[in-house]
C-alpha positions, 0 to 999 in steps of 0.5 A: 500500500503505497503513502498516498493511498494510505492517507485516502484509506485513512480518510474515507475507509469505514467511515460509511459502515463506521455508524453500523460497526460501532452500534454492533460492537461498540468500543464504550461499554454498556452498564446494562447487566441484561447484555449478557456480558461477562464481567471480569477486570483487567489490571493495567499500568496506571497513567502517566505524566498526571493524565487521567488514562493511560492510553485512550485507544489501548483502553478502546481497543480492550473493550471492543476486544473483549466484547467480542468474546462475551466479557464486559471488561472493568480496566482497573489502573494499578496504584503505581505509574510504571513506565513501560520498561519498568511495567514490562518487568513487574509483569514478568516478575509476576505482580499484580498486573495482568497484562501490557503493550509495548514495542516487541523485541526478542528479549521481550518475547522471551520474557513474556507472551507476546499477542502477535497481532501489531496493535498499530499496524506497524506505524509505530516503526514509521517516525517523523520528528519535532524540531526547532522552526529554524531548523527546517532548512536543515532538515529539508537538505537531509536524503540519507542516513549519513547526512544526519551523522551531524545531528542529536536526536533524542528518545528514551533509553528504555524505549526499543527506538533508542536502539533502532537509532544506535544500531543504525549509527545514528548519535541519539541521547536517552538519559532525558526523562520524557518531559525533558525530552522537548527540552532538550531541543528547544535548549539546544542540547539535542537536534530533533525528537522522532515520535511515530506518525501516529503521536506526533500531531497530538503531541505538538499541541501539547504545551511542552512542544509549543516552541517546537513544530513538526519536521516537514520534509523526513520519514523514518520507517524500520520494522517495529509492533507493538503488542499486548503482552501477558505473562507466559502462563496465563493461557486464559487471557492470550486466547480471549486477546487473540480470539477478539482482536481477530475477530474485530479485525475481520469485522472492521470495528478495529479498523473504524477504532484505528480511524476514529483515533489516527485517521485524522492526524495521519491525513495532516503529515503529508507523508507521500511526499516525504523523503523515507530514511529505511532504518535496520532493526535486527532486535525485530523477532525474524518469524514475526508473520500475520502480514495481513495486518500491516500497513505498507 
């Protein structure tokens, strides 16, 4: 699927069956306790950064996943913020959280169970960058890995991009919490801040980007999912995951979630017009496979 078809798909696609989907599998969940549905709670990491939800599309995504299996899910936050390397931990050592969503690598996956269906369709691997305004030039004179030798960016270190970016040689800094991450370019300090195609429009409004904007002229793409993890053992809440995100799928009430949340700010990036910079990342597991849920 080429760049510019896929801003049309984002833009018109589901948005005629959207109204019928929903009202049959609808991502709110109904309070009637005739609707037959299962009750059961699910522990997630708590909101991060002073938000009042953790990650407004993952939440969505669960009800609608677990309604297709019968069960009217409560999210339940857990008292502690983690962030996500750390909750990646806490959920392998066995606490009270029942399941997560990150990034997967290797590791990752020898660690937990990995729900193989890429929650973003495989966007998250696609970035674009928030930069200084007088930095565009700059970057506009950029077609290759090699022109950014010069340049710092800036990612967490606990984040898979961080690696992606050093493997590919790329100077980049991740001792930077994340609210320090803006700061360190506006200050000066770094050059530019990838965020992935799906975050980024969002993100610059925030107040903490306002002396920042998004870079016109890049797009970075390397092999990269995110999945709902689960802890090895817990068979009961891997097949619920997988059953109802395969159904939801089928249906097309994922993919009129997926538009509701990103179609909007996707269609704004202009991204058939941006020069792609392919990054390699050999921490991507090699029999990853289901490409039928990935976007080109």
């Amino acid at each position: 699927m080429s760049l510019k078809y896929l801003q049309l798909f984002f833009c018109v696609v589901f948005l005629v069956q959207a109204t019928d989907v929903l009202a049959h599998s609808s991502v709110n969940e109904s309070s009637d306790p005739t609707d037959n549905l299962v009750p059961i709670d699910i522990v997630i990491p708590g909101p991060l950064d002073g938000n009042k939800v953790r990650n407004p599309f993952i939440e969505g995504l669960l009800r609608l996943v677990f309604r297709k299996e019968n069960y009217r899910v409560n999210i339940v936050y857990h008292k502690r913020s983690y962030t996500q390397g750390r909750a990646l931990k806490e959920l392998s050592d066995g606490s009270e959280i029942d399941l997560n969503w990150s990034t997967t690598s290797k590791d990752r996956e020898a660690l937990l169970r990995a729900i193989k269906f890429p929650l973003y369709r495989g966007l998250i691997g696609w970035r674009v960058a928030l930069i200084r305004p007088s930095d565009q030039a700059l970057f506009s004179e950029v077609k290759t890995k090699q022109d950014l030798q010069q340049l710092l960016a800036v990612q967490r270190f606990d984040w898979t991009d961080y690696e992606v970016f050093k493997e590919n040689q790329l100077p980049i800094e991740g001792n930077f919490t994340f609210p320090l991450l803006s700061k360190a370019i506006t200050s000066g300090i770094a050059d530019y801040f990838p965020r992935s195609v799906l975050e980024v429009v969002t993100e610059s409004e925030h107040e903490r980007n306002k002396a920042l904007v998004i870079e016109e002229s890049l797009l970075f793409k390397y092999k990269a999912a995110y999945y709902f993890f689960v802890q090895k053992d817990n068979e009961a809440l891997a097949t619920i995951l997988e059953s109802g995100l395969e159904k939801a799928f089928v249906d097309g009430s994922y993919q009129v979630l997926f538009t509701q949340h990103f179609g909007h700010s996707l269609a704004k990036l202009g991204l058939d017009e941006r020069v792609v910079i392919e990054l390699s990342n050999t921490s991507f597991p090699v029999e990853e496979h289901a490409e039928k849920y990935w976007l080109k």
